[in-house]
C-alpha positions as CSV (number, residue, x, y, z in Angstrom):
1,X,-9.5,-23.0,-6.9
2,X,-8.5,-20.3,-9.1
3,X,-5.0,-19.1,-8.7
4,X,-2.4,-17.2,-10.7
5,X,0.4,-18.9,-12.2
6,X,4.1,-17.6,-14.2
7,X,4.2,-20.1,-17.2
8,X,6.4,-17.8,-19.0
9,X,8.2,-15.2,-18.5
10,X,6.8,-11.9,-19.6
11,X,3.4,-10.7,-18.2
12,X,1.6,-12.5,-20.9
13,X,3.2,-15.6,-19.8
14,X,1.0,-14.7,-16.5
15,X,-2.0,-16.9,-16.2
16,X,-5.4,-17.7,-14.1
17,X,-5.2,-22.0,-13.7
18,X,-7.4,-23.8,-11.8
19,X,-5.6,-25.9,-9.1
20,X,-6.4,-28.0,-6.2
21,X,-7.5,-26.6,-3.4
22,X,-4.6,-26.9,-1.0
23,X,-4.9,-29.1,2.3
24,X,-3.0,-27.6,5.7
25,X,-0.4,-30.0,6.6
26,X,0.2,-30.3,10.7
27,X,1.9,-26.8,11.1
28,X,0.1,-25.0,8.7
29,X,-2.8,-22.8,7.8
30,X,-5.1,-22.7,5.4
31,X,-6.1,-19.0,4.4
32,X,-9.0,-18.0,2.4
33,X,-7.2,-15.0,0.6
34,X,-9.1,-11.7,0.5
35,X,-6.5,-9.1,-1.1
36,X,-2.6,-9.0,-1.9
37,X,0.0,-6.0,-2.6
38,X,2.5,-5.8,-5.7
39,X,5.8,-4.9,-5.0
40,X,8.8,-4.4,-7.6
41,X,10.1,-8.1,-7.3
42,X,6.9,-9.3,-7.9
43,X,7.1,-7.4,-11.5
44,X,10.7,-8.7,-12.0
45,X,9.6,-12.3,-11.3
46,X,7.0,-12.3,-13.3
47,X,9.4,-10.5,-16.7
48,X,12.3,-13.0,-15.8
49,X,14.1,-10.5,-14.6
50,X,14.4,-11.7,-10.8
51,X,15.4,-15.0,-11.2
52,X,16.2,-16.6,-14.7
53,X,15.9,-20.2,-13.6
54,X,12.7,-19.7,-11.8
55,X,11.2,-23.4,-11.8
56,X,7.6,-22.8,-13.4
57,X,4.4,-23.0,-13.5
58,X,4.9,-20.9,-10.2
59,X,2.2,-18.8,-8.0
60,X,3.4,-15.2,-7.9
61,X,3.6,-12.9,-4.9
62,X,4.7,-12.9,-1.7
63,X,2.1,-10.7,-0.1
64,X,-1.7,-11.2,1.0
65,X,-4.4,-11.0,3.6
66,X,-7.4,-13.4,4.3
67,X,-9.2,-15.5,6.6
68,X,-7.9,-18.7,8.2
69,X,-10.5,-21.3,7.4
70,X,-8.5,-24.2,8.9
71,X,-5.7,-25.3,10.7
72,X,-3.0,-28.5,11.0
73,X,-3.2,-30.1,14.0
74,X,-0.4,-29.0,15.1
75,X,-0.9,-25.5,15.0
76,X,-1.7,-23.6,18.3
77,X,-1.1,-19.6,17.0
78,X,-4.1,-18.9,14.8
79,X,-7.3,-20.5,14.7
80,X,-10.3,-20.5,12.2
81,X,-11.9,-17.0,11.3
82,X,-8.8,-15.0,12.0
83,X,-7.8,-12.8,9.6
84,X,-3.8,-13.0,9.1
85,X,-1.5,-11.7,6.3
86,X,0.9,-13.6,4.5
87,X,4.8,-12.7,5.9
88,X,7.8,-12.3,3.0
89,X,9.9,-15.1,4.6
90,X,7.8,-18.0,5.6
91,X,10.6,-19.3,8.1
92,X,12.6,-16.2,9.6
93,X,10.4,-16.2,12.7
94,X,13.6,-14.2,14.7
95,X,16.9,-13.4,15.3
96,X,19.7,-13.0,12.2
97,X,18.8,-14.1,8.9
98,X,20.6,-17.2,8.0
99,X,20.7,-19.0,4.1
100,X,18.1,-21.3,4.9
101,X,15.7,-18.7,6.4
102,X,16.6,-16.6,3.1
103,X,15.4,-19.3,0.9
104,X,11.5,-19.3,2.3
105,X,10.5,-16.0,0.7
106,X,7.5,-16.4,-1.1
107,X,6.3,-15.7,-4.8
108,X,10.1,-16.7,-6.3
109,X,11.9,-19.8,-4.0
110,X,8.7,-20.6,-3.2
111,X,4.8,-21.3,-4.4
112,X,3.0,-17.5,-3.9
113,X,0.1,-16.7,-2.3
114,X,-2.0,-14.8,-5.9
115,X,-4.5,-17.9,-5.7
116,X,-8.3,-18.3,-3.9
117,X,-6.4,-20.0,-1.1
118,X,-3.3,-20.8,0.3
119,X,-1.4,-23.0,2.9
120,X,1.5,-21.8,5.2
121,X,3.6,-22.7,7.3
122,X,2.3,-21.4,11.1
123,X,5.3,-19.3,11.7
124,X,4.7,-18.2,8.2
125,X,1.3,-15.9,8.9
126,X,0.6,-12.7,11.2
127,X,-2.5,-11.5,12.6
128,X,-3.4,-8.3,11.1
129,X,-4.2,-5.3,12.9
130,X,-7.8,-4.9,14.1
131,X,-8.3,-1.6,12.7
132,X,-6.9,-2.4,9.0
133,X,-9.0,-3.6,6.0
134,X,-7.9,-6.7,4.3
135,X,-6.5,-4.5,1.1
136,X,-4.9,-2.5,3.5
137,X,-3.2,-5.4,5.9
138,X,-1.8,-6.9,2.5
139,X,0.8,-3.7,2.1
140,X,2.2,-4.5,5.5
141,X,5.0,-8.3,5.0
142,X,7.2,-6.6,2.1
143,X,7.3,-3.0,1.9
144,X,6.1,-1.9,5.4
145,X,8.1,-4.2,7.4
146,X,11.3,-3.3,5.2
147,X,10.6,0.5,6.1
148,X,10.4,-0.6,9.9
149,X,13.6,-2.8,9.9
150,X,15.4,0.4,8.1
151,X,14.4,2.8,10.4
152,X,13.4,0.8,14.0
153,X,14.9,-2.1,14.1
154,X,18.3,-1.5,12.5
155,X,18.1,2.1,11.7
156,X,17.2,3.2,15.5
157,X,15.7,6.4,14.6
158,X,15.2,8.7,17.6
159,X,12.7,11.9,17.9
160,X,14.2,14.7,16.2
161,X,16.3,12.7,13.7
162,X,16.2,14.2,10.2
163,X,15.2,11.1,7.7
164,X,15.8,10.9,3.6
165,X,13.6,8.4,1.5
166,X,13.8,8.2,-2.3
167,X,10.7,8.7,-4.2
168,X,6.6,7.9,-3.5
169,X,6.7,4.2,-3.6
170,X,5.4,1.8,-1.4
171,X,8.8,1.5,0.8
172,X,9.3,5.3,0.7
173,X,5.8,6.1,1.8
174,X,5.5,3.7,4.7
175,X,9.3,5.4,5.6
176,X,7.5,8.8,5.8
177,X,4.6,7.0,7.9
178,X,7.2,5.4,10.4
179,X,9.7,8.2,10.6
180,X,6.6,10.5,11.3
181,X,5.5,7.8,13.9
182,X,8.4,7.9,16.1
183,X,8.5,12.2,16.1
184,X,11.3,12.3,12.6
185,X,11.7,15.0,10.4
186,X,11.0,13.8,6.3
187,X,12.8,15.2,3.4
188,X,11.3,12.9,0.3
189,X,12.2,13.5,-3.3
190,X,10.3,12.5,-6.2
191,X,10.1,13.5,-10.1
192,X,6.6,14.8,-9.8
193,X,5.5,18.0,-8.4
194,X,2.1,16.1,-7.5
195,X,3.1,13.1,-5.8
196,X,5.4,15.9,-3.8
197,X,2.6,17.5,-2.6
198,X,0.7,14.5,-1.4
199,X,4.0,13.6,0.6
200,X,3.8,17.2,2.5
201,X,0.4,16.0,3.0
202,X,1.7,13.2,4.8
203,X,3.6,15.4,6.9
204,X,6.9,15.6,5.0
205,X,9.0,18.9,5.9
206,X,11.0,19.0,3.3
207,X,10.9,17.6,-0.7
208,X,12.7,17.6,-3.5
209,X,12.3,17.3,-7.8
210,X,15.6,15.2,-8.5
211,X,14.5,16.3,-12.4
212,X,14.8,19.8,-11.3
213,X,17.8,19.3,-9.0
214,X,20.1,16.7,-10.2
215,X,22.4,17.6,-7.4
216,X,19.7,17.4,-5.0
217,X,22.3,15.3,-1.9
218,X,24.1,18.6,-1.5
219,X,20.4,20.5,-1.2
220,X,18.9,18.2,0.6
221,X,22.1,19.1,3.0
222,X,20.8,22.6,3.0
223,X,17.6,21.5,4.7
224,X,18.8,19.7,7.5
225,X,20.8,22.9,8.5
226,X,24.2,22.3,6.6
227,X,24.6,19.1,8.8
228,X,23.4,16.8,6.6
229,X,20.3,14.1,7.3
230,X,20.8,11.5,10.5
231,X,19.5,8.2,8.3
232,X,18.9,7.5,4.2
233,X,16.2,4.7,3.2
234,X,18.2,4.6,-0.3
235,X,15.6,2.5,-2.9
236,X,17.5,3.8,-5.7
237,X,20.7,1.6,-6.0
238,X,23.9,2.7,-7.6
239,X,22.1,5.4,-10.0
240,X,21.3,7.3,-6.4
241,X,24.3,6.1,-4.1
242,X,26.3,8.5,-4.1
243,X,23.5,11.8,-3.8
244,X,22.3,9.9,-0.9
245,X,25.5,9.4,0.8
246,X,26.2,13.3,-0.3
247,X,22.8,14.0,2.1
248,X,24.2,12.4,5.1
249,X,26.1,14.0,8.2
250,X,29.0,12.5,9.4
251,X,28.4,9.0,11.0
252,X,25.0,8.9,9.5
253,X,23.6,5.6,8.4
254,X,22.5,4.8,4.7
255,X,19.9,1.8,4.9
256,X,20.2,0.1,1.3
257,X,17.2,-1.7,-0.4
258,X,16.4,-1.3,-4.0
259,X,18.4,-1.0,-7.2
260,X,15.6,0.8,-8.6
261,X,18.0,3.3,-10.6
262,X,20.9,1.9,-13.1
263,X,24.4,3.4,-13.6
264,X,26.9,5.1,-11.3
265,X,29.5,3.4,-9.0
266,X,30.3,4.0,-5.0
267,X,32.2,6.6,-4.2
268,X,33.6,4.9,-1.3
269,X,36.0,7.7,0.0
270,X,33.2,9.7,1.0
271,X,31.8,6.8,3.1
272,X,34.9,6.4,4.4
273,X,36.3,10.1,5.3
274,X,32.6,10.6,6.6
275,X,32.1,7.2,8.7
276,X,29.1,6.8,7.2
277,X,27.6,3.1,8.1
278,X,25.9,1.1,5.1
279,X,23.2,-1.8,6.0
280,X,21.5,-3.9,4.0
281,X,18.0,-4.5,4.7
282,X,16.1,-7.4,2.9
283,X,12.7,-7.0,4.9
284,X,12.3,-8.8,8.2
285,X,11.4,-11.3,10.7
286,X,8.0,-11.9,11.8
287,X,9.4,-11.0,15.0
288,X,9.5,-7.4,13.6
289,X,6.6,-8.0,11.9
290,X,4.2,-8.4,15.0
291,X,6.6,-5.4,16.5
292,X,5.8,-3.1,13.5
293,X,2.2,-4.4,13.9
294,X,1.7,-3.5,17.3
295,X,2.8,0.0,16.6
296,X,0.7,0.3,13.4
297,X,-2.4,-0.8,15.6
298,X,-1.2,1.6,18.4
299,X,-1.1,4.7,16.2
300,X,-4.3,3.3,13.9
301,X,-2.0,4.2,11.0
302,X,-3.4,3.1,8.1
303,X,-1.1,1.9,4.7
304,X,-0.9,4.6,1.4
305,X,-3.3,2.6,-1.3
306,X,-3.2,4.3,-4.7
307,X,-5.6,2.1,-6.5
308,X,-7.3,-1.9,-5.7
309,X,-7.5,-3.8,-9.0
310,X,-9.9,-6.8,-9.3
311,X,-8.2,-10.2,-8.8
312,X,-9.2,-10.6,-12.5
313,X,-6.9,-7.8,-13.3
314,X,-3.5,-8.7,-12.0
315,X,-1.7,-8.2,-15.2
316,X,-3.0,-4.5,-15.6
317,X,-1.9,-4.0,-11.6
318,X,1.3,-5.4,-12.6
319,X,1.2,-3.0,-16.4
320,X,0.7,-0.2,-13.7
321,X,3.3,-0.6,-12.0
322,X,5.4,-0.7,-14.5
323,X,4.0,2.8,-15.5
324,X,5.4,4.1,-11.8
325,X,2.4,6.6,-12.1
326,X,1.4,4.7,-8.3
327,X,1.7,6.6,-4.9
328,X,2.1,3.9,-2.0
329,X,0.7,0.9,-2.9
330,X,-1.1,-0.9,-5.6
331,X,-3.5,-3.8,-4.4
332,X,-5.5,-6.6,-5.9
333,X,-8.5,-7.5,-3.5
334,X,-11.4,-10.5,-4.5
């Protein structure tokens, strides 16, 4: 089979091999893959950037959609001609995640999914939602699921809550999406008038040129009514912490994920003085995973897709996003 491969860091260093075609063991699945999603790690493993010692010749990417076109004999979830997608931590099936559970994300600690086929674990694959394409279904294990567990499963968003996401990328789009979803007010900021305007086409009230307005947490203030906004899906890191914590009201909740931005340090007393509550989120379960999947299928929401390259074409996919020209998400389909 044809499959990707890191053999050196840098995107030259990312190659098409031919491999084996891999055999299911008892408790796993063997997909035909259709189409997968970039996301930022997937860049930063690929430059050296994500993790120095990463053990190579390694598969990139953690997620993908296909067909199952066999199963161990062990398996009893999915059966051949289903079409599953790929999920970010092959073994955190529920509850907390724990360092072992941490260690099965795909793409870096272990083999990706960028090849013709590839076996997983059982617990490590979701059925898609029937209304999605394959292109589309690959969005969902990394960035969408990251946006739910921010705002659903940890952020508990109610109707009526006022929401701030940082930028158009795939995270922050799917954020607008879910917040949207579950009856939330959007305010989105972005460095391009353009990509603002396709976000109040998504139904965001509210946005924001951080260019234009460098002080844009006390503005973004101004639009929720002086109050400041309920919950912050902050992508941006420590170049961004301390605008977004500026945004929230008192006892709001900042949902961390990205160090997208350099520079800057936490201004702690204001998280402090305000009781603002900082979490963490590092994607999810696939317990929250066939949650999200449920309501995606529910609302027939369908993912952001700013452009499909062909599986040929991974290194211009990953050139792309590099450019940050992308709104949602870039895809690579067979």
């Amino acid at each position: 089979m044809k499959a990707y491969q890191i053999e050196e860091f840098g995107l030259d260093g990312l190659r098409i091999a031919d491999r084996p075609k891999p055999e299911p063991g008892p408790r796993q699945v063997l997909i035909r893959m259709q189409a997968w999603s970039l996301n930022y790690r997937d860049l930063l493993t690929a430059k050296g950037l994500y993790n120095p010692r990463l053990k190579m010749p390694r598969i990139p990417f953690s997620d993908g959609a296909g067909e199952v076109v066999a199963v161990g004999t062990e398996v009893t979830s999915v059966k051949p001609g289903d079409r599953v997608t790929s999920t970010f931590f092959e073994g955190w099936k529920s509850g907390a995640a724990t360092d072992a559970t941490a260690r099965t994300a795909l793409g870096a600690e272990r083999e990706g999914v960028l090849a013709e086929y590839a076996a997983l674990d059982e617990d490590g694959v979701i059925p898609m939602p029937a209304h999605l394409t394959y292109a589309e279904a690959s969005t969902l294990p990394c960035a969408a699921l990251t946006a739910w567990n921010a705002l659903v499963a940890e952020g508990k968003i109610n109707s009526g809550d006022t929401i701030l996401t940082l930028g158009t990328g795939g995270v922050s789009i799917f954020a607008l999406q879910f917040a949207r979803m579950h009856g939330a007010r959007v305010v989105i900021t972005s460095s391009s008038d353009e990509k603002l305007a396709k976000a109040r086409q998504l139904g965001a009230v509210h946005t924001i040129n951080y260019k234009n307005t460098p002080d844009w947490g006390k503005k973004v203030r101004e639009f929720a009514g002086g109050r400041g906004v309920d919950l912050v899906v902050e992508v941006g890191g420590g170049g961004t912490f301390n605008q977004s914590a500026a945004a929230l009201r008192r006892g709001g909740t900042m949902s961390l994920i990205g160090v997208l931005a350099s520079g800057g340090g936490a201004n702690v007393l204001s998280i402090l003085m305000n009781g603002i509550r900082v979490q963490g989120i590092f994607v999810g379960s696939g317990e929250m995973f066939a949650a999200m999947n449920r309501a995606v299928e529910a609302n027939q929401m369908h993912p952001v897709i700013d452009r499909i390259f062909a599986f040929d074409k991974a290194r211009e996919a990953l050139e792309y996003m590099e450019s940050a020209r992308h709104f949602g998400k870039i895809c690579i389909q067979i």
